[in-house]
LUMRO-76605 format. One record per residue (C-alpha): x, y, z; residue in three letters; residue number from 0. Coordinates in pm, whole numbers. Layout:
// residues N
xx;yy;zz;r;k
X;Y;Z;ALA;NUM;
...
This chain:
// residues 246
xx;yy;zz;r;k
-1265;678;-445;UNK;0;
-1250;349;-658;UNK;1;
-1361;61;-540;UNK;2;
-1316;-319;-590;UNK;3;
-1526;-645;-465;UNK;4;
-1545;-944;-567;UNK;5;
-1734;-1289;-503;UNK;6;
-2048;-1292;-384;UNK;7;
-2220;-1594;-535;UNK;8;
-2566;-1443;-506;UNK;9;
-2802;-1676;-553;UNK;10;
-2582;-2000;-378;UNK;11;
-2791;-2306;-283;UNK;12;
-2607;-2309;46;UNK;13;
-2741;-1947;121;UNK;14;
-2955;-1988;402;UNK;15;
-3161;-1630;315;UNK;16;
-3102;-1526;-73;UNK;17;
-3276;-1200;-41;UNK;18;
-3088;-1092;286;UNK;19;
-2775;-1175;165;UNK;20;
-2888;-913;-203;UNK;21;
-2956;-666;60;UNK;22;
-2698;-635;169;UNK;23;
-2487;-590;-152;UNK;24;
-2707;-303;-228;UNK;25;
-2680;-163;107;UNK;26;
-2302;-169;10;UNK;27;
-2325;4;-325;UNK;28;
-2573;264;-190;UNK;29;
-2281;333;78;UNK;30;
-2007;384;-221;UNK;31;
-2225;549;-441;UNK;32;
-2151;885;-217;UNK;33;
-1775;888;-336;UNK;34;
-1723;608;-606;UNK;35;
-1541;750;-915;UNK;36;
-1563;381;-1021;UNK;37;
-1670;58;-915;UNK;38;
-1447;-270;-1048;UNK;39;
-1677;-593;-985;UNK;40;
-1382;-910;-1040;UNK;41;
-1630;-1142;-1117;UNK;42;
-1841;-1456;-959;UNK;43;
-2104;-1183;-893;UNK;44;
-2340;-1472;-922;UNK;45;
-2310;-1817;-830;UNK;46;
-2423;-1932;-1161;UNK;47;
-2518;-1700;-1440;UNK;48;
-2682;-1804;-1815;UNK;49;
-2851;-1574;-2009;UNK;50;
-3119;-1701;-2287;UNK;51;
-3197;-1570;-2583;UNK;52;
-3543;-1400;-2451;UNK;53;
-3456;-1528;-2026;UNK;54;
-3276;-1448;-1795;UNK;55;
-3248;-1601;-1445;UNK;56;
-3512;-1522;-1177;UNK;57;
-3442;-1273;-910;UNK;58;
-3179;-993;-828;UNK;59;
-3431;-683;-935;UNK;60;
-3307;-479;-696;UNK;61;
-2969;-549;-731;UNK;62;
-3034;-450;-1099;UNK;63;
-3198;-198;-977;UNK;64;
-2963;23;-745;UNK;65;
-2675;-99;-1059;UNK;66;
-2836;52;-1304;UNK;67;
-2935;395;-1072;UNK;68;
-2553;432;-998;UNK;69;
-2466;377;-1389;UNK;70;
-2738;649;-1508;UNK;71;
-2599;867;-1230;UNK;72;
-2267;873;-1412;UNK;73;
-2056;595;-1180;UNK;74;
-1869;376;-1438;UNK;75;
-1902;14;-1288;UNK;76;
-1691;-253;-1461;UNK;77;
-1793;-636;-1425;UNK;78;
-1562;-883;-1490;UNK;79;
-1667;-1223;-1577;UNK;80;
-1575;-1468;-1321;UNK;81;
-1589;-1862;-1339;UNK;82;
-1923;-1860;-1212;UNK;83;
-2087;-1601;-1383;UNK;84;
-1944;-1607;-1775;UNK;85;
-2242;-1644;-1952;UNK;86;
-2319;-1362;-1997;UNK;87;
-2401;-1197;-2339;UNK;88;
-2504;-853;-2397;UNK;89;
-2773;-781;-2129;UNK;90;
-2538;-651;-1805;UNK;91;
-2415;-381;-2122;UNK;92;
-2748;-297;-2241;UNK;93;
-2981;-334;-1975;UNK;94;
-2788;-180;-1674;UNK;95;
-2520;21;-1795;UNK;96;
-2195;-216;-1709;UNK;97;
-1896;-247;-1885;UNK;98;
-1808;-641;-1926;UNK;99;
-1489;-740;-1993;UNK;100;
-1349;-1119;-2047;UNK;101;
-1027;-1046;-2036;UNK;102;
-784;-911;-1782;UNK;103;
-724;-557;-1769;UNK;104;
-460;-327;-1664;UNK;105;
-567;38;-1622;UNK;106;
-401;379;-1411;UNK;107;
-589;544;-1206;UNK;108;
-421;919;-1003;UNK;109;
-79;797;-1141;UNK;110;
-76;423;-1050;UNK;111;
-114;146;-1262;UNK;112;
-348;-191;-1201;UNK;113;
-368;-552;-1305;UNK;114;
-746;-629;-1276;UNK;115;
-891;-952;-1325;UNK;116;
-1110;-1249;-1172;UNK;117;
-791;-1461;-1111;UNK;118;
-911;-1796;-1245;UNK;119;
-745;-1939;-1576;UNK;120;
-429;-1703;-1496;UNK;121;
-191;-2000;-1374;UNK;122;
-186;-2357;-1569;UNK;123;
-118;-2605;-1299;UNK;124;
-457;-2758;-1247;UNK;125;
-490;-2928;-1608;UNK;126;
-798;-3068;-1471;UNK;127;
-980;-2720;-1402;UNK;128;
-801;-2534;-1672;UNK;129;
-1015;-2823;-1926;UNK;130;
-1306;-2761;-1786;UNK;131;
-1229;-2346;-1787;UNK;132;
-1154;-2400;-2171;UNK;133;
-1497;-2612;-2249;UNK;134;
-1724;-2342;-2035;UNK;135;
-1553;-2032;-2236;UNK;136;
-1635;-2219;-2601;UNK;137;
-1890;-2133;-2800;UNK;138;
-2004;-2484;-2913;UNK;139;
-2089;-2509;-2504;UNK;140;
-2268;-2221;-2499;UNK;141;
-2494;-2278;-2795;UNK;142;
-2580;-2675;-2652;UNK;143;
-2623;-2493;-2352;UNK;144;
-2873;-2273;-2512;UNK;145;
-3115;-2559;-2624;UNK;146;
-3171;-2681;-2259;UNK;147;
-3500;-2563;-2160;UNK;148;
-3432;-2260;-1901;UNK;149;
-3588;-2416;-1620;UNK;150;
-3385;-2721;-1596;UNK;151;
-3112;-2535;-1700;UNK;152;
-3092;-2342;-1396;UNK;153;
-3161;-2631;-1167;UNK;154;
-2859;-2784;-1313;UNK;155;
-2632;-2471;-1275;UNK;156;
-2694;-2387;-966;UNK;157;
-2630;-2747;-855;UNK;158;
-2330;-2751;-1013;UNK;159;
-2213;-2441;-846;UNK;160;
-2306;-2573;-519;UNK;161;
-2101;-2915;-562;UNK;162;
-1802;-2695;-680;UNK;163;
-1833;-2480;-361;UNK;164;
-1913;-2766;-145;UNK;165;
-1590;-2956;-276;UNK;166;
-1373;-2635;-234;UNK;167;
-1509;-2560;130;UNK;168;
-1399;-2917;226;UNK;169;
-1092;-2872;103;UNK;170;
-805;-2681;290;UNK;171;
-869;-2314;120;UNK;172;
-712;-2089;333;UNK;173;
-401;-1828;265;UNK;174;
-108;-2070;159;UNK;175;
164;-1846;207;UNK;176;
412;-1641;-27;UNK;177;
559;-1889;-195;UNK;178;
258;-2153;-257;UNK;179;
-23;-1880;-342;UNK;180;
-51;-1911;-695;UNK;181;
-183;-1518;-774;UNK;182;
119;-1452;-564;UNK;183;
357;-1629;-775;UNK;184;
155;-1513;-1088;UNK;185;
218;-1128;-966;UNK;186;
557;-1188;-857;UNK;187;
677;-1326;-1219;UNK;188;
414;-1069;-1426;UNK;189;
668;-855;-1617;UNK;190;
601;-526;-1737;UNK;191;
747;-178;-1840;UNK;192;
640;11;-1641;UNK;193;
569;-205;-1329;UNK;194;
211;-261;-1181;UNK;195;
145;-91;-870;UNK;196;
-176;-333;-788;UNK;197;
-254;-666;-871;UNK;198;
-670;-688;-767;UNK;199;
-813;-1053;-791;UNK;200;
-1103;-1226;-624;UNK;201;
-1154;-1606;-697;UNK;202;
-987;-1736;-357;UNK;203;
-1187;-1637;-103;UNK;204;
-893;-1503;135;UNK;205;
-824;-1126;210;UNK;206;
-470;-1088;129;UNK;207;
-295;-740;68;UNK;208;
64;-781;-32;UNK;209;
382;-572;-53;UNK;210;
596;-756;-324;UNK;211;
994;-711;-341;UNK;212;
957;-490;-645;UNK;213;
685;-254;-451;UNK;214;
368;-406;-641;UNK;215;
97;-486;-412;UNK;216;
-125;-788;-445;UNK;217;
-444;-799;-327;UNK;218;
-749;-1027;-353;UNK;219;
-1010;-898;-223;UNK;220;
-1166;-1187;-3;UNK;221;
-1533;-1234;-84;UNK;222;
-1906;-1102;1;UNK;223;
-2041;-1396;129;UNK;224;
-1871;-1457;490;UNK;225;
-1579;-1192;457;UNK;226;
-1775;-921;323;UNK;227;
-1444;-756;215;UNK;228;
-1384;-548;-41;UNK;229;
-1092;-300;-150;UNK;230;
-1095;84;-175;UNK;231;
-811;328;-323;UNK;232;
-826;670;-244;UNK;233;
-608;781;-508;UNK;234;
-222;723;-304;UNK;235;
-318;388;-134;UNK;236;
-533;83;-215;UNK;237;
-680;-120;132;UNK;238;
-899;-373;268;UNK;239;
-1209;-295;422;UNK;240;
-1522;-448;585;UNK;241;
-1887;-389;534;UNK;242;
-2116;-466;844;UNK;243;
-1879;-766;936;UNK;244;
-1930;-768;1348;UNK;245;
């Protein structure tokens, strides 16, 4: 089995209980661990994520932990950087075994081919995101971003990621059909020889899986923070599932 999730936004200022909500991620990737081939993380892992020269942020040991168990066991787990979570810069790789990528990715897998990535940054419409996408990914921001002290650092990420996620849950986020969905539109114009079977994204927060006219599927995968949805292919078919979601 391969499996996909995405968006969980551990460590959100508008989680009520932090360390249930970790739980229950690792109660999810000691239930794949029995099966998973591979495990495809598409990104916002974290709800804000800077790592230090020397520091990291505080918290998620046994996340880390139960990762880095399933890596040493031999389970390739792939993490992409979402636009939450793209500081990142060496320590996923070397501490816990993950393989980071910054880029999207197509891979096959048992004969079908996949376009893997977060999903932000992939259409240009929003000029006024698509700025601030470009400043976060340079490396002038990350160095100035370096020589804020760690602790107020933080405190201002974090805050950050809760106005963004604030603003977004105000606004009208839900499915917005075929032909407004802009990872819809994205997969439906993608050209390729030969043609992707899957198109995986998370960044949207809606569990959507897709037939296409050309018989791609899209799918984005919902989220692990009130969906707890994530995707699973089996080697002929890719679906939706639902981890302890009563």
């Amino acid at each position: 089995m391969i499996y996909f999730l995405s968006d969980s936004h551990l460590g959100s200022l508008l989680e009520k209980d932090p360390h249930t909500h970790e739980m229950k991620l690792v109660r999810w990737l000691d239930m794949v661990k029995k099966d998973a081939e591979r495990i495809y993380l598409l990104g916002d892992l974290f709800d804000f994520w800077f790592e230090y020269k020397t520091v990291v942020p505080k918290g998620y040991v046994r996340l880390f932990g139960k990762l880095a168990e399933l890596t040493d066991s031999g389970i390739e787990i792939h993490f992409f950087i979402g636009n939450h979570d793209l500081w990142t810069f060496g320590y996923f790789e070397e501490e816990i075994g993950l393989k980071v990528h910054y880029q999207p990715l197509v891979v096959e897998h048992h004969g079908k081919s996949f376009f893997l990535a977060h999903g932000d940054g992939l259409v240009k419409t929003n000029k006024g995101f698509n700025v601030l996408r470009c400043i976060f990914h340079s490396k002038i921001s990350h160095k100035l971003f370096g020589l804020v002290p760690p602790r107020l650092g933080q405190a201002l990420g974090y805050y950050w990621s809760k106005k963004n996620r604030e603003k977004i849950l105000h606004e009208n986020n839900g499915y917005r059909g075929e032909n407004n969905e802009e990872l819809v539109l994205y997969a439906k114009n993608y050209s390729s020889k030969p043609d992707i079977d899957y198109f995986v994204f998370g960044h949207r927060h809606i569990d959507l899986n897709l037939k296409l006219k050309n018989n791609s599927h899209i799918v984005i995968l919902g989220d692990f923070v009130k969906i707890f949805s994530y995707g699973v292919f089996d080697g002929e078919n890719l679906t939706l599932e639902y981890f302890e979601n009563n």
